[in-house]
C-alpha positions, -999 to +999 in steps of 0.1 A: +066-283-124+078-257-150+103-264-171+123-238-154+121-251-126+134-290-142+168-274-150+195-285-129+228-284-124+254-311-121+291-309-113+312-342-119+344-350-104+350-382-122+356-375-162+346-414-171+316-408-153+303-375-167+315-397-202+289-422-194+264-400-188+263-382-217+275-405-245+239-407-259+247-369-269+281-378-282+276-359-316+294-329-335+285-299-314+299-314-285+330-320-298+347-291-277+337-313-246+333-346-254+358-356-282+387-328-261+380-349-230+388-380-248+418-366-264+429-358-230+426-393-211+441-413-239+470-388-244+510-399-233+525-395-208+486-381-198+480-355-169+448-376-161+475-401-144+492-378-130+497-378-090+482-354-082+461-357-113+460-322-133+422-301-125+396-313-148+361-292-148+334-310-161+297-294-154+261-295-173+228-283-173+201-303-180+162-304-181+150-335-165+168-361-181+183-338-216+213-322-214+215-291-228+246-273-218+284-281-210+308-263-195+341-282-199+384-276-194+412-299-189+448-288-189+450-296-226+423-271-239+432-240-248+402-226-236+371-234-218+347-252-233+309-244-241+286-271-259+253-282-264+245-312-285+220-310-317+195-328-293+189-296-274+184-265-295+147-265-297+147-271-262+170-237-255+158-214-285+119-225-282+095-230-306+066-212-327+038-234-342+002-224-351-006-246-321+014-229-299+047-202-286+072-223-264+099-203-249+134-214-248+154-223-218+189-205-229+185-178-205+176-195-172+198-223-181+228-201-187+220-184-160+223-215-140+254-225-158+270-192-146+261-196-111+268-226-100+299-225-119+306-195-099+304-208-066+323-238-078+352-213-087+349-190-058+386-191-046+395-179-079+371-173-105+394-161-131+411-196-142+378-192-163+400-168-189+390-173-221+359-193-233+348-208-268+318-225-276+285-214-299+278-176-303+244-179-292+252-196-258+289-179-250+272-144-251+242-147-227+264-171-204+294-138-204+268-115-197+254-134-163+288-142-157+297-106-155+271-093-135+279-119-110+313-105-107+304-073-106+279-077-078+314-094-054+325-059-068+350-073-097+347-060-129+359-076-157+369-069-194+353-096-222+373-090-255+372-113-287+398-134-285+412-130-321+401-138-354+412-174-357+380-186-346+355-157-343+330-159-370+342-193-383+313-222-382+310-258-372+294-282-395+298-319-402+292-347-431+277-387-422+269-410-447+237-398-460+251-357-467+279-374-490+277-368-527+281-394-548+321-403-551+341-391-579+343-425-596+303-429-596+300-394-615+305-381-650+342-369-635+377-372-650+391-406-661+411-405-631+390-402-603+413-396-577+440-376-593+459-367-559+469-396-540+466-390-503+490-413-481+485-422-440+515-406-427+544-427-411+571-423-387+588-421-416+568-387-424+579-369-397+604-344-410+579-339-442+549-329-420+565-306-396+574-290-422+539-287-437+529-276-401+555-248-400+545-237-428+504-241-416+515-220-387+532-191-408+503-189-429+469-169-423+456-164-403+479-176-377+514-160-387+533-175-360+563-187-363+575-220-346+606-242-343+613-275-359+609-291-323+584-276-316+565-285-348+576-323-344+562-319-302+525-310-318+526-337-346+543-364-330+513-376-314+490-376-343+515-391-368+522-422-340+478-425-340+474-427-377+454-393-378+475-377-403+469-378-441+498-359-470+499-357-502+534-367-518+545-350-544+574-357-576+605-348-573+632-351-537+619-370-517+597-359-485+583-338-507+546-328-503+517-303-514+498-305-478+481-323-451+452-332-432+454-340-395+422-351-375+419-354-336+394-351-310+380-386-317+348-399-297+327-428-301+307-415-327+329-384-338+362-371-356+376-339-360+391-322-392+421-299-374+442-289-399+437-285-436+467-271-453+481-267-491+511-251-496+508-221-519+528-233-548+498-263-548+468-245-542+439-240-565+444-279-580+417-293-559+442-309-534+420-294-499+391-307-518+404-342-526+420-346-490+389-334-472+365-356-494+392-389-487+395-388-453+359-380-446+347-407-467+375-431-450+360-426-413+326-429-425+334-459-440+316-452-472+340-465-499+356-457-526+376-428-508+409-426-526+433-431-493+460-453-486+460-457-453+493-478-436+468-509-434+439-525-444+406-523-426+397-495-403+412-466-387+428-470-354+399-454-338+371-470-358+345-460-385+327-427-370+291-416-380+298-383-378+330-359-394+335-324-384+358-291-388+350-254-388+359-227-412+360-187-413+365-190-452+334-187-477+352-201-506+367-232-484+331-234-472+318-241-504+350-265-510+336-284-479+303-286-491+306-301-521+325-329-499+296-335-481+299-313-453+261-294-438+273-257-442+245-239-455+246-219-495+252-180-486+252-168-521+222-162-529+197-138-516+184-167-493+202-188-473+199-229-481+204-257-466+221-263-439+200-289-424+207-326-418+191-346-438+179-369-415+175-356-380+161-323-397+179-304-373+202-274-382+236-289-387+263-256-383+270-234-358+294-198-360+319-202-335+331-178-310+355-169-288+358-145-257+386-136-236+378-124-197+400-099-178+399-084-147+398-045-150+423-034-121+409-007-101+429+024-096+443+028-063+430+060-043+456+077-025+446+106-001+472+134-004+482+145+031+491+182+031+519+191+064+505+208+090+521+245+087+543+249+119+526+270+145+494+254+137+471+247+166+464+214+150+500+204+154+518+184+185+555+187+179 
């Protein structure tokens, strides 16, 4: 049998079960599907209890027994989701050895991806509206998408879907990409010059504040109300996944915050990095970044104080990961440990895990899908003259 003909798809209906089966490929890249769908069954009050319970799509590729593709939403995304894990990407892109040309299976398996997904969503294929996921799979997966819509005689408009996330990339830091910490190099005499505090109920008014401010700032620019900034930060605050640093003078005062999310077994998030301008260029994104990264991979000493002793709420992770559509807060990211590969030379380096020896970034994009509204033929009907032979009257 060809490895074309292995692929296969597989809808689940149950989320714990398509969990189980792929928790072996619970690392960064699938953080869109896998840490998202844990966010979404341990949120409160949770749409995943309700009654009805709230849609949740969950579908995958795989050849034989490796997954290489997901194609994930729950009512909490804010778009669909398009993974693979690291695991896969020789698998889809191929390989070229002097022994030997293997081609890759992102085509066929896309193509299957679209298809099945398709007859899945026949009754109405267009609560697939936006999609985000790695560039190189959310192209060919729009383009057979399209053509499949096209042939039921719908045409459809694919547009990028701003610049938040369009050209931004994924990366992450474990254990063994970590620099040495600040205190074990020739560094200041204070190695931790920014103290970064786990943020309280107490906190609450200080970081929706931070987050308004997050929000007004580029490349957002939106503009959001003090309930509304307290709604999205509640939850985090109440879980421990949020991180400030305090600064003299009133109190609640801060320079910025960190908040984390989409935790899975294995995996953390870095959501929101944020300074406010009147504290930027001190090395306070650095210092927060570095902390909290060092803190959930348990790799000590990481300069946080979080609201207890011993580990997070949801455990030591071996993996940390965020994306970026900066350069310059790449590089800030890099030096804290974090796979992004060195752009500023004439040849790119790095950007390879050091163990796995698998490429450890992705660029990031996002596509929105619209039906094009046909216009509407009307056939102009001219009176019959009176006297005409053609008329009855």
């Amino acid at each position: 049998m060809s490895a074309v003909e292995e692929l296969r798809f597989v809808h689940f209906e149950d989320p714990h079960v398509f969990l189980e089966a792929t928790k072996r490929f619970d690392d960064s890249f699938m953080r869109f599907c896998i840490g998202s769908l844990h966010e979404y069954l341990g949120s409160e009050p949770s749409d995943a209890a309700a009654d009805p319970p709230a849609p949740v799509y969950l579908a995958a590729v795989y050849s034989g027994d490796e997954l290489l593709i997901t194609l994930s939403h729950n009512s909490t995304d804010f778009a669909w989701m398009l993974s693979i894990p690291t695991t896969a990407q020789q698998l889809l892109t191929g390989t070229d050895t002097p022994s030997g040309t293997t081609h890759g299976l992102l085509a066929p398996a896309t193509s299957l991806l679209a298809s099945s997904t398709l007859t899945h969503l026949s009754s109405n294929p267009f609560i697939l509206d936006r999609i985000v996921g790695p560039d190189t799979v959310v192209e060919p997966f729009l383009t057979t998408w399209s053509a499949l819509l096209l042939s039921l005689n719908i045409r459809v408009h694919i547009h990028s879907g701003g610049t938040a996330f369009n050209g931004s990339r994924v990366s992450y830091a474990t254990r063994a990409s970590l620099g040495p910490p600040p205190s074990a190099s020739p560094a200041p005499s204070t190695p931790f010059p920014h103290p970064i505090v786990q943020a309280s109920t107490a906190d609450l008014e200080t970081i929706a504040q931070l987050y308004t401010a997050f929000q007004a700032d580029e490349p957002w620019h939106r503009t959001i109300t003090r309930s509304a900034a307290l709604a999205c930060i509640e939850g985090p605050v109440k879980a421990g996944l949020v991180w400030y640093v305090p600064i003299d003078g009133p109190p609640g005062g801060a320079a910025g915050y960190v908040m984390l999310g989409r935790a899975s077994p294995r995996t953390i998030a870095i959501r929101n990095v944020f300074v406010s301008r009147s504290h930027r260029r001190k090395g306070i994104a650095e210092a927060m970044v570095r902390g909290v990264t060092r803190y959930y991979l348990n790799a000590p000493p990481h300069g946080v104080r979080p609201l207890k002793e011993g580990p997070p709420a949801v455990g030591y992770k071996e993996e940390v990961h965020l994306n970026v559509s900066d350069e310059s807060a790449e590089r800030v990211y890099r030096r804290a440990g974090f796979l992004f590969p060195d752009r500023s030379g004439d040849v790119v380096v790095g950007g390879v895990d050091p163990v796995s020896g698998r490429k450890s970034w992705y660029s990031l994009a996002r596509r929105e899908i619209e039906r094009v509204q046909e216009p509407l033929l009307h056939v102009l009907r001219v009176p019959r003259q009176l006297g005409d032979p053609r008329n009855h009257t």
